[in-house]
N, C-alpha and C positions, 0 to 999 in steps of 0.2 A: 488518599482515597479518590472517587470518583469524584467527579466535578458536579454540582447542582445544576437543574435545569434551569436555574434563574444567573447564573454563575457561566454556564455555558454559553448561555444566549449574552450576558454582557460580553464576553470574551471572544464569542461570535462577528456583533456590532462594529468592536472597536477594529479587531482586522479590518473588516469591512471597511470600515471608513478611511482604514490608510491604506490597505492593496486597493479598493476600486473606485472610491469616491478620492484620493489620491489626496486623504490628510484631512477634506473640506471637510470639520463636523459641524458645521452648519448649515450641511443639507441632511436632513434624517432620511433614512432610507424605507420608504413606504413597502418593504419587503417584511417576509416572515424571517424568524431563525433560520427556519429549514430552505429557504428561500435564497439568504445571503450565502449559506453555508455550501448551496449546491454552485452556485455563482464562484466562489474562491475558490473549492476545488477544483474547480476548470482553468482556472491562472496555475493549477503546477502545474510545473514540465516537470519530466524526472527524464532525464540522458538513461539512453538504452544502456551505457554499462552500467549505472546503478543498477536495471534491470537486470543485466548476467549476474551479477554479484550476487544479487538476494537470488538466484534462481539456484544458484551454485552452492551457497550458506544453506538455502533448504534444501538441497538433495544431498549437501554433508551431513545435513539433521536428519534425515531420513535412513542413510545408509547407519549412521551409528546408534540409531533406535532398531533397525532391524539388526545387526551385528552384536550391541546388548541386550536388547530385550527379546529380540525374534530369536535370536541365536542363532542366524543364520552365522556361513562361515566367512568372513570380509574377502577372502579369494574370490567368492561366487557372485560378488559387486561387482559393479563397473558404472564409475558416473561418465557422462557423454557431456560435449558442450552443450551449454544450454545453448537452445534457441527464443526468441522473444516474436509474439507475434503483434500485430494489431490489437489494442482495448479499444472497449468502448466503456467510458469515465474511467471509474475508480477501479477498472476491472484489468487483469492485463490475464489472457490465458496461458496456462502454463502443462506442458503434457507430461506425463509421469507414465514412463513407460516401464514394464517388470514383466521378466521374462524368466522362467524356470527350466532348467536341465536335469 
C-alpha cells in the first residue's frame, strides 16, 4: 500500500543524506520533506531514449485502448516517431496528435 507521511518523509531524509549531503549524516538538513524532495528530483537525469521509449509504450497504450475499447479499426492507426521536447522539472511535454478520415 501507500507509504505514511511519516514513512515518506524518513525515506525522503535518508536519500537525501546520501545523494546530496553525500553519506554525511551528521549534518541534518534544515530543509522540509517537500523541500529535500524537490532538491533530489533535480539530481535525475533520464537520457532522451528512455524518453522515446515511454513516449512510444504510451502511444502503443493508446492505439490498443482505442483499437479495443474504441473499436476503432487498427488499419486507421498510425504511430509516428515520437518527438521529446524541453521540460521544465518533472514535466516533459508530449503531443498527441489524432486525426479522422
Amino acid at each position: 500500500g501507500p507509504l505514511s507521511a511519516e514513512e515518506e518523509t524518513r525515506l525522503i531524509a535518508t536519500w537525501f543524506a546520501r545523494e546530496v549531503l553525500a553519506g554525511n549524516s551528521s549534518e541534518k538538513p534544515a530543509l522540509s520533506a517537500a523541500d529535500m524532495k524537490d532538491r533530489l528530483l533535480g539530481t535525475i537525469v533520464v537520457e532522451e531514449a528512455a524518453l522515446r521509449l515511454l513516449a512510444q509504450e504510451r502511444a502503443q497504450r493508446i492505439r490498443e485502448w482505442l483499437t479495443q475499447q474504441g473499436r476503432i479499426e487498427e488499419t486507421r492507426i498510425y504511430l509516428v516517431e515520437a518527438a521529446v521536447a524541453e521540460g521544465t522539472g518533472a514535466t516533459v511535454p508530449t503531443d498527441l496528435k489524432i486525426t479522422a478520415h
